[in-house]
Every structure is written in structure tokens, then in C-alpha cells.
VEXDRENZA-548393 format. One record per residue: x, y, z of N, C-alpha, C, CB in turn; residue in three letters. Coordinates in pm, whole numbers, plus 50000, padded with zeros to 5 digits. Glycine has a CB too. Layout:
# residues N
XYZXYZXYZXYZALA/...
***
This chain:
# residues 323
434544035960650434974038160516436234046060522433904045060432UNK/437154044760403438584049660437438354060260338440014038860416UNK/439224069660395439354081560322440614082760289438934092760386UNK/441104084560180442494081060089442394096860056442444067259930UNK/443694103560082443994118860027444514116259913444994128660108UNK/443774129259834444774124059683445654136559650443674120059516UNK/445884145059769447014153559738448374151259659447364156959845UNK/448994141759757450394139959711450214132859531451294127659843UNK/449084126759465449024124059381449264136859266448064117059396UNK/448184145359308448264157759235449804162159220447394168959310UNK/450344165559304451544170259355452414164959240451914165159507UNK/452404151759250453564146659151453154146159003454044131659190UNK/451884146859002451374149758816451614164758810449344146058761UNK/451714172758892452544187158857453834186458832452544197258962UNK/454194175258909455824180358872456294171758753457034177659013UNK/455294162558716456074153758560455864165858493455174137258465UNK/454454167758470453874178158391455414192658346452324184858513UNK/455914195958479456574208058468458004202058410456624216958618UNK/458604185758418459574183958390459634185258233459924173458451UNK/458264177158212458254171458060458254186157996456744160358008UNK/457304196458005457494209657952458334222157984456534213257956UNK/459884220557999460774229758006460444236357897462064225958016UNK/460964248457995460374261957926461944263757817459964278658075UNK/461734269457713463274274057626463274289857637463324269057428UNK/464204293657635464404314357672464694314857578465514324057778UNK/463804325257489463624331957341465044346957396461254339157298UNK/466324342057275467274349257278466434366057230468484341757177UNK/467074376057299466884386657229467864392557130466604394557310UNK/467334397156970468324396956878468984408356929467914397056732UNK/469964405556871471224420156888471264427256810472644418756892UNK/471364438156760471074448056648472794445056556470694468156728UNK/472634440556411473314439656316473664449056248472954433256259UNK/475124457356222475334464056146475174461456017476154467056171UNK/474304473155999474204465755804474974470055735472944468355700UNK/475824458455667476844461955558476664469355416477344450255524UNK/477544475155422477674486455306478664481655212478134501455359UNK/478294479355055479234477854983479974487254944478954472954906UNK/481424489754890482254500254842481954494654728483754502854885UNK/481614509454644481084506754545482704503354435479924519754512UNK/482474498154349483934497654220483504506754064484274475954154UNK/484384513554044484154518153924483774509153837485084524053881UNK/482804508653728482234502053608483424490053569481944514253477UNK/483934482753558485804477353435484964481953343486694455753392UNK/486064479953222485954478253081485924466653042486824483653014UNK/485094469652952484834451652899486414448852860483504448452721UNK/487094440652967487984432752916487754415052879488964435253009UNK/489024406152853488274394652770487484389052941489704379752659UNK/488474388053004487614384153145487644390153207487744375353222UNK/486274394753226486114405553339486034395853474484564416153316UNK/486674399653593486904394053709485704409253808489034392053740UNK/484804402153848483864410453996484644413354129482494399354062UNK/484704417554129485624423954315484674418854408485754445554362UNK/484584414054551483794405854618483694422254687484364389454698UNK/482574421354742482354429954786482464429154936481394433054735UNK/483264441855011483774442855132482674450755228485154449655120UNK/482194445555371481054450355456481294455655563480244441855489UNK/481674471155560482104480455685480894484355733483034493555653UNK/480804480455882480044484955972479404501155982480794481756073UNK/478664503855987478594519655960478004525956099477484523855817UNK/479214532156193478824539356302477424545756345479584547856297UNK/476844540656448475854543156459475644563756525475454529756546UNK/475284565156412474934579956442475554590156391475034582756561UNK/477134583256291478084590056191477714589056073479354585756189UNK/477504599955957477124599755849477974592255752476924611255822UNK/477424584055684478154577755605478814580255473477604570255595UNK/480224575255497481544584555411481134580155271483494579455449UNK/481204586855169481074590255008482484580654999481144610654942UNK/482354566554935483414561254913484654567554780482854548054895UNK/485854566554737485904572554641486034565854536486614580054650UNK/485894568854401485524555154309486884556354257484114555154178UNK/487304538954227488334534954190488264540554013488424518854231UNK/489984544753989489244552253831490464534553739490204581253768UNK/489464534453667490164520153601490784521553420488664506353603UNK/491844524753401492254525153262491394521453143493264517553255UNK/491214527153064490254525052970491344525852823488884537652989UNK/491434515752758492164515552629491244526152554492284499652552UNK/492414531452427491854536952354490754532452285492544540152299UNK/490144541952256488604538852149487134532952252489074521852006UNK/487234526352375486654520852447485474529952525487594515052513UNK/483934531552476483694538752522483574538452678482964541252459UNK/483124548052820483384543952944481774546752978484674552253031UNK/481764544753104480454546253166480424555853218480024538053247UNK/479424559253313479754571153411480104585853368480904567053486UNK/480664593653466480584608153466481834610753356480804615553632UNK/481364621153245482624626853196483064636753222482724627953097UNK/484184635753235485004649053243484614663353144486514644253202UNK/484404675453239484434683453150485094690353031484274687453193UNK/484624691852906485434693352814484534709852784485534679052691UNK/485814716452755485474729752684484494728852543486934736652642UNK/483704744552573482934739752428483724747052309481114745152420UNK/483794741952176484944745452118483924760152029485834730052012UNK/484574768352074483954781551933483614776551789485304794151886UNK/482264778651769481664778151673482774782151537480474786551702UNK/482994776351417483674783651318482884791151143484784772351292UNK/482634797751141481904800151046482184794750913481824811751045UNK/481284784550836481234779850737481214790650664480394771650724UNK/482314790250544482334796750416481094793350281483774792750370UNK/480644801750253479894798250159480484793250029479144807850143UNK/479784779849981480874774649885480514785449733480624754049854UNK/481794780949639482104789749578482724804049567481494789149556UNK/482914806249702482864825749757484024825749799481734833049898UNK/484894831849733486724834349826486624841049913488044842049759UNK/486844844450045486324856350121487504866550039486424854850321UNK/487154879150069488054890550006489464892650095487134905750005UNK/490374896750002491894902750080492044911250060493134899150065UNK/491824921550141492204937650173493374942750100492574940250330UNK/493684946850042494994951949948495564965349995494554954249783UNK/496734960750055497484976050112497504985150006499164975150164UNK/497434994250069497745008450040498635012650007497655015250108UNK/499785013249897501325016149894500975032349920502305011349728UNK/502375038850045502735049050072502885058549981503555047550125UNK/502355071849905502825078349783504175084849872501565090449699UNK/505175086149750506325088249833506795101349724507495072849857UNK/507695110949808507975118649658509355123349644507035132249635UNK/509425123249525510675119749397510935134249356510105108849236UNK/512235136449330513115146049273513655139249113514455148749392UNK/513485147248981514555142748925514645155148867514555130348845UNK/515705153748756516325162248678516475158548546517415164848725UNK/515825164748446516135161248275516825170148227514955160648173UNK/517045161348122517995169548002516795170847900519575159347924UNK/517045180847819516005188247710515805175447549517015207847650UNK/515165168547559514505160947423514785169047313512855158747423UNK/514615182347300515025188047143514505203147207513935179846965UNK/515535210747117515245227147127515555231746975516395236247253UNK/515515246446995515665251846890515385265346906515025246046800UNK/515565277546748515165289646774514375294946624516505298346826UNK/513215301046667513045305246537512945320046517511935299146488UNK/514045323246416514605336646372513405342046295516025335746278UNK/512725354846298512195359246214512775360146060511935368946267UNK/511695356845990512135362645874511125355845773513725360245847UNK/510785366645656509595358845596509405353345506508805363145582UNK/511045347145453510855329045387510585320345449511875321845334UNK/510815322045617510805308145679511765299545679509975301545637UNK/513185304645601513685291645561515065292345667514015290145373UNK/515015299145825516155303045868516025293546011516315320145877UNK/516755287446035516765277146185518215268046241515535263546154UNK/518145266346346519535262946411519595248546536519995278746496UNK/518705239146449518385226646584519685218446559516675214146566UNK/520555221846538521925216446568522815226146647522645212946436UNK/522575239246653523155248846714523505246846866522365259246693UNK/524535251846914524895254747068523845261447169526095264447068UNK/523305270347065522825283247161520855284247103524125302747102UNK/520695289547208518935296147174519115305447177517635294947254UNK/517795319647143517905331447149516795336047210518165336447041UNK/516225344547246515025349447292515125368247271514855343247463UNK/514215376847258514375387747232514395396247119515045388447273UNK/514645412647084514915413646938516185419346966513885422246839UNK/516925418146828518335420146739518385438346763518125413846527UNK/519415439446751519945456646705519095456046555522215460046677UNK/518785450646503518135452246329516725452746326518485438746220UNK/516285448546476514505447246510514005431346454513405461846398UNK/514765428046468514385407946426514085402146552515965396146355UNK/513605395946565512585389946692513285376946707510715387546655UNK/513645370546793514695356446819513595347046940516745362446915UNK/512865339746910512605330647038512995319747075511625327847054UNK/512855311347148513355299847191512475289447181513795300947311UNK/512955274447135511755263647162512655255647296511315250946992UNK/511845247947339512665237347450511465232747503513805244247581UNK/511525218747495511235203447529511575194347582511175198147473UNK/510795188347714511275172047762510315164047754511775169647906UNK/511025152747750510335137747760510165138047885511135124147714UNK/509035131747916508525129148000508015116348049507965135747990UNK/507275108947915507045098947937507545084048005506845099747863UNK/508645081948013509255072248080510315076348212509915065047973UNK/510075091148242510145094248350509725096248495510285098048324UNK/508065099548425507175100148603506595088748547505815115548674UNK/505785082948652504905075248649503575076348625505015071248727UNK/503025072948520501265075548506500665076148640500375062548423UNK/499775088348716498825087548805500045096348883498135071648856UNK/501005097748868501865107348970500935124048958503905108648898UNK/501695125349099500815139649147502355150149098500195140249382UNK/502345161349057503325169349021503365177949119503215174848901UNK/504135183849229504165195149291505295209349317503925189749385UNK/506255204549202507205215649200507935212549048508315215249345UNK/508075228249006508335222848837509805234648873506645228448659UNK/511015231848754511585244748770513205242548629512075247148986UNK/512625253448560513335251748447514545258848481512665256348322UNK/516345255948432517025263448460518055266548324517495258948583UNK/518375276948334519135282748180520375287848220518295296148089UNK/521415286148109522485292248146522965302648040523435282548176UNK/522825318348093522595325448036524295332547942521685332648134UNK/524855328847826525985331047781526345345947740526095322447683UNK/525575350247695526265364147561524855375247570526475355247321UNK/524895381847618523845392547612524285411047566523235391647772UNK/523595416647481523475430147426524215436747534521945435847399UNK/522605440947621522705448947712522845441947864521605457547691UNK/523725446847968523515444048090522355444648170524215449348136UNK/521625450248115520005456048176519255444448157519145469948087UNK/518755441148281517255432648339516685428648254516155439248411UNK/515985423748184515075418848054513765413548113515835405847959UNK/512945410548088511655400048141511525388748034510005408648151UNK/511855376548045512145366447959510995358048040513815360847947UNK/509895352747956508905349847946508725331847899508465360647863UNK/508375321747957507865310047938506605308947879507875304248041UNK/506175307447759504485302847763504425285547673503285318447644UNK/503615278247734503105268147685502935267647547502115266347740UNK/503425259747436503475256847310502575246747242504625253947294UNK/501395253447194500215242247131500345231346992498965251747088UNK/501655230246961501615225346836503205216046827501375239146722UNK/503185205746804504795198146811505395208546709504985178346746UNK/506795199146707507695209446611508905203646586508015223846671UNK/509455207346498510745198046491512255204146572511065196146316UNK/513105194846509514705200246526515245193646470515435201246644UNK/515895197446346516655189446231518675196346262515685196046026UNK/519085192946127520815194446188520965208346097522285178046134UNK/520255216046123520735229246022521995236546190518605244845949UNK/522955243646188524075245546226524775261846208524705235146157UNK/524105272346285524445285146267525685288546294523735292246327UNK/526875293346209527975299546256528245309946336528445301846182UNK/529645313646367529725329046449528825323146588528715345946342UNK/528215339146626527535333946758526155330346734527545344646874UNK/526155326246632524575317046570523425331046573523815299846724UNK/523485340846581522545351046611521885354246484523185363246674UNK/522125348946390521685348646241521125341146173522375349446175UNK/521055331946268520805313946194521335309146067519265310446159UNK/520845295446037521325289045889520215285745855522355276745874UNK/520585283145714519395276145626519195266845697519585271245481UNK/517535261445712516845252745789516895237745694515265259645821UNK/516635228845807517165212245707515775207445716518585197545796UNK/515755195245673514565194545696514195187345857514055187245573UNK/512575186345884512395185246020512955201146129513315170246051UNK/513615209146055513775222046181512555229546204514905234446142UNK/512005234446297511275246246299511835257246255510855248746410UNK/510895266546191511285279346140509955295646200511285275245942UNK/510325303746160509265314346170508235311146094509675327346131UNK/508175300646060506575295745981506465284545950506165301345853UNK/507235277246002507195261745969507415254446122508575256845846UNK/506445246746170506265241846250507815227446244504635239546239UNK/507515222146098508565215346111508645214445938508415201246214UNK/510115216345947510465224845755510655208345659512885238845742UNK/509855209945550509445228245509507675224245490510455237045299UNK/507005210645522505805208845533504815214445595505765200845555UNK/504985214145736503725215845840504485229145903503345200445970UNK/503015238145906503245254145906502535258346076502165263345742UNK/503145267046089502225269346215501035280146220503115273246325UNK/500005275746270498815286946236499015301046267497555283846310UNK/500245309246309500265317146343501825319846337499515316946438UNK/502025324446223503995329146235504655332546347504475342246160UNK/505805325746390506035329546510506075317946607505125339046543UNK/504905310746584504985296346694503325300346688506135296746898UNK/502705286846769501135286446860501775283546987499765272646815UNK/501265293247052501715293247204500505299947327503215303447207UNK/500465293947430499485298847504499845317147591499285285247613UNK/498925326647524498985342847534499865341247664497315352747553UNK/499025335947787499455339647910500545331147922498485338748019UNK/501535334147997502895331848070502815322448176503475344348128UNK/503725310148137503545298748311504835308148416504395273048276UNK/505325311948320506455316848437507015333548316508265298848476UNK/507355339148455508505349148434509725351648533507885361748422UNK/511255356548440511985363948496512495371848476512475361448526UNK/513655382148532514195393948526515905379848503513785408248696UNK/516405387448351517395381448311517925395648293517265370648197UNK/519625396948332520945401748327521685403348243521515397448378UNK/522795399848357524125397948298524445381548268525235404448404UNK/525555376148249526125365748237525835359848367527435367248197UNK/524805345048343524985336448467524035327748432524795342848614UNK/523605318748555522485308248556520995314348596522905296548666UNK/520205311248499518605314248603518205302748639517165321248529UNK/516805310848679515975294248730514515304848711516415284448962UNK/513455297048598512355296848655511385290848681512055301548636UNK/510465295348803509075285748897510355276948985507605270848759UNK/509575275849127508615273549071507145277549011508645268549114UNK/506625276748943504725282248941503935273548932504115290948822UNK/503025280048950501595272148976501135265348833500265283949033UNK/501255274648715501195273748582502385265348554501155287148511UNK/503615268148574504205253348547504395238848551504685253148563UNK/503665238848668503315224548749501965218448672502925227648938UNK/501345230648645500155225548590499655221348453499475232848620UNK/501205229748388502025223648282502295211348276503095228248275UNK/502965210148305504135195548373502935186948380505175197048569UNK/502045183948498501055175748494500145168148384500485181448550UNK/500125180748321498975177148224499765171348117497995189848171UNK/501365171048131502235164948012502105150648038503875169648006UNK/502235146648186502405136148258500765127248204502705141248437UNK/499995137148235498185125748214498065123648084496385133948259UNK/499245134647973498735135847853500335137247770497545149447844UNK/500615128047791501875126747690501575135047554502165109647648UNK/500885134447478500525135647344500115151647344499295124447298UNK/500365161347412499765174147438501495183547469498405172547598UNK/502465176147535503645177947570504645186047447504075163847611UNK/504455196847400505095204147314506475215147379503895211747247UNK/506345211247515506965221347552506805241347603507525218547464UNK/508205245547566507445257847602508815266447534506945260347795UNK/507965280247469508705288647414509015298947477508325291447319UNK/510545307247472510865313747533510725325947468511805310247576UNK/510565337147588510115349547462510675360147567508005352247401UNK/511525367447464512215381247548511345394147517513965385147490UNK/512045405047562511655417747515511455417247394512465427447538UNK/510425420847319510115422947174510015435247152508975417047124UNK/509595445647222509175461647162510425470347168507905470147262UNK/511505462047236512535474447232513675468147152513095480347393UNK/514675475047139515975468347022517065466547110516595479546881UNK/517975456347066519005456147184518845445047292518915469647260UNK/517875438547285517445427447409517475414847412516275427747445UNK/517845413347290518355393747265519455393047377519345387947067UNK/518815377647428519305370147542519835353847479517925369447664UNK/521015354547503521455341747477521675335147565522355340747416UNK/521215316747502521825307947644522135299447557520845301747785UNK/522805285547626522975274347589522505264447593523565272447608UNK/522475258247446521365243747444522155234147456520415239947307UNK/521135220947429521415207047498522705206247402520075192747484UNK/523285210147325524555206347205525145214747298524575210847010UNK/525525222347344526685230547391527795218947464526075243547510UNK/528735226547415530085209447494530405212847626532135206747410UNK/529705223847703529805224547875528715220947910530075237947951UNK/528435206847986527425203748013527085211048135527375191448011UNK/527795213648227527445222148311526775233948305528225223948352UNK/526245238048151525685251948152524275247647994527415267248110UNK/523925236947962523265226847934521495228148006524245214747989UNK/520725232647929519045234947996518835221148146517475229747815UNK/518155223548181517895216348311516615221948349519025218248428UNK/515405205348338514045206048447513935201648568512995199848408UNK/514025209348623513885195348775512465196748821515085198848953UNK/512015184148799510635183748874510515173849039509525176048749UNK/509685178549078509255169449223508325167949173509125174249377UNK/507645149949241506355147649237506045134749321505915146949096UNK/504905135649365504465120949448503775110649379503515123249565UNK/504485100049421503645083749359504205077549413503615077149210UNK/503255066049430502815049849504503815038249442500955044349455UNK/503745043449277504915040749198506555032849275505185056349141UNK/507355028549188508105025749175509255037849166507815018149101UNK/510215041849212510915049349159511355050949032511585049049210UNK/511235057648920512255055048802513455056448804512095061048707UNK/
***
């Protein structure tokens, strides 16, 4: 019996076997950088909006990846934008006014400022004793103050306006009457006396001759030794109403100019003429009365040297206007 090897058979069904099933080599992948888009700012809705393709940079392996920077894209007016806004300041609150309500305006303070002036005398006069009453000189040159060599008693009236001179609410702080003293008796000193006068009075055109030391018949409207203003309205007290105490005194001479106050009582005079127009009577002059020989003459607002012409000069402060 034959014995047939079946090696070489095997042999070649291995090797179809290995032809027909080639093996294929599984590639190993390669590691891919993964792309990163750059990002694009938002557009604005324009009519065609066009997309930017987006560009893919490799990103270093092990380098942190760069913060791209964003493209900034024009934005027409009115258009609202996307994204981050810019910081804007916050604007200070403004306080609403309450309606109806003006807020208030502070009203300066005007500076009180202070004023000098100088007047001329509104009306004077003298009243001569004597007990008809009917003797006065408000047209005369001269006043008198004092008594006569005969024992007749001579005083003085004198008055200013005031009213359209200071200003209502003015403060008064220096008063000062000045006389110009003409024709006197005696050379000897006198004490010639100012006091406040409670009662108006007149000054009409009666006109004493010589050195007027005698007076004239009184006209009407003159004051007299008993007539406040002739020949109606009398004064409660012959002589004048006048306040007892004295705003001022001086020692009068010889021939020259005085001056008196300032005083405290004159100013306080003056003032109360200023708050009180209607009280403003002036002030009577009064010489030596108990001795003989002491009439003091000066010159009134009629005298034709104005230079020797009565004179007030007051100071005073106000906010006022100057007059």
C-alpha cells in the first residue's frame, strides 16, 4: 500500500491562504492642531452684512493662548451696539425745584456810608419882650439873645429843614450849629444857651431899623413875646415853649464866629427831627437874663454877608443815596 505525504499540500494551502489575506497597517493618527477662530467684533446691521471666514491658527503646544484683540467696527449714529460699553461718568444728581416755589435771592447789604452837609436856616427870628406882643423882626438882619441896658429880655428863634436833606432811617452822629457873632454890649464872656423849642412858629416881613435892638411892629405870621405866630396862635408860656434843659452851651465874647456841639443833646435833637419831621421846631437861643448889659448880637439868614449867615453842619450814616 502506498503512502502519499500530504505535507507539501498543506504547505501550499498556507501560502494561498496568507496571499489571499494581506494584512493592511492601521496608520497611527497624528495629533491635529485644533483651530482657533479670531473672534470679529459684532457688524452693525448694515443692508448686507458680509461674515468674515474664519481664520485657524495653530495654538502652540504648551503656550497660553493669546486674547485676540477685537476689531472695533464704526457704528452710525443712533445704532444701538453690542458688547462692552465704554465707561461713562455718573452725572451729579440735580435737585428738582419744587413747582410753584422761586428759590429765594439773598439781597445785599448796601454799605452805610457817612455824609457831611451843611444848611442854611429855613426861618429865624427874635422875640423882644414886651407885653402887647405886638414887637418882632422875621425880616430883620440880625437875632438877639440876652437882656437890654433897660432889663428887656431879647431871644433868638432858628430853624432847619431837614426833611429832604437826610434820608429817612439815617443814623445822626455829629450835630454843630455856627453863629456869627456882630455887635455886643459888653466884651465879657456871656453863656449863650441852645434849648429845644416845643411849638412851631412863624416869621413874617416885619423889618427892625437902626441896629434892630428894638424891633418893629410884628406882620402877620411873625412870632412875638406871646404869639407863637401873630397875632392868632399864642404860646403857652410868654417867652416861647422850650425844653428847661440846654442841648448845648457857650462862652460868647467879643466880635467873631462860634460854634456850638458838638453834643450829645444835639444829635439827639437832630435825630429825632430826622424820624420825626413834624416835631422839628428848632431851637431858641437864650443869653444872660439876670444881669443888664448882655445882649448878644448875630446875624441871620437875611444878612447880605453870607459868609457870616447861621450854619448847621450835620454828619450822619446811611445805606441811602447821597442827597
Amino acid at each position: 500500500m502506498r503512502i502519499v505525504s500530504r505535507w507539501p499540500v498543506f504547505l501550499g494551502l498556507l501560502v494561498f491562504v496568507l496571499a489571499c489575506a494581506r494584512p493592511v497597517a492601521t496608520p497611527t493618527p497624528t495629533p491635529t492642531a485644533t483651530p482657533t477662530a479670531t473672534p470679529v467684533a459684532t457688524p452693525s446691521p448694515t443692508p448686507t452684512p458680509i461674515a468674515s471666514p474664519p481664520s485657524f491658527i495653530p495654538t502652540p503646544v504648551g503656550s497660553p493662548t493669546p486674547t485676540p484683540t477685537p476689531t472695533l467696527t464704526p457704528v452710525p449714529p443712533g445704532t444701538p451696539t453690542q458688547g462692552p460699553s465704554p465707561t461713562v461718568p455718573t452725572p451729579t444728581p440735580t435737585a428738582t425745584p419744587t413747582p410753584g416755589v422761586t428759590p429765594a435771592i439773598p439781597t445785599p447789604t448796601p454799605t452805610p456810608q457817612t455824609f457831611r452837609i451843611t444848611l442854611a436856616p429855613s426861618k429865624d427870628n427874635t422875640l423882644y419882650q414886651d407885653a402887647t406882643g405886638n414887637l418882632s423882626n422875621g425880616a430883620g438882619q440880625h437875632i438877639f439873645a440876652g437882656l437890654t441896658n433897660l432889663g428887656q429880655v431879647r431871644r433868638g428863634l432858628i430853624a432847619f429843614d431837614l426833611a429832604d436833606k437826610i434820608p429817612p432811617g439815617s443814623r445822626v452822629v455829629s450835630v454843630q450849629l455856627t453863629l456869627h457873632l456882630s455887635r455886643t454890649v459888653s466884651l465879657l464872656s456871656e453863656t449863650v444857651l441852645l434849648h429845644r423849642v416845643l411849638g412851631d412858629w412863624g416869621q413874617g416881613r416885619s423889618d427892625a431899623d437902626i441896629n434892630e435892638g428894638i424891633g418893629a411892629a410884628a406882620a402877620p405870621n411873625d412870632a412875638t413875646w406871646l404869639h407863637r405866630i401873630f397875632p392868632s396862635e399864642q404860646w403857652q408860656t410868654p417867652g416861647g415853649d422850650f425844653v428847661e434843659e440846654p442841648s448845648a452851651t457857650l462862652e460868647v465874647g467879643g466880635i467873631g464866629t462860634y460854634t456850638w456841639g458838638p453834643t450829645e443833646q444835639m444829635v439827639a435833637d437832630v435825630q429825632d427831627w430826622v424820624d420825626r419831621p413834624s416835631t422839628n421846631f428848632g431851637w431858641l437861643i437864650k443869653g444872660n437874663e439876670t444881669e443888664i448889659r448882655t445882649t448878644k448880637r448875630f446875624d441871620s439868614m437875611e444878612n447880605p454877608n453870607e459868609a457870616d449867615r447861621p450854619m448847621l453842619t450835620v454828619e450822619f450814616t446811611s445805606a441811602s443815596v447821597k442827597p
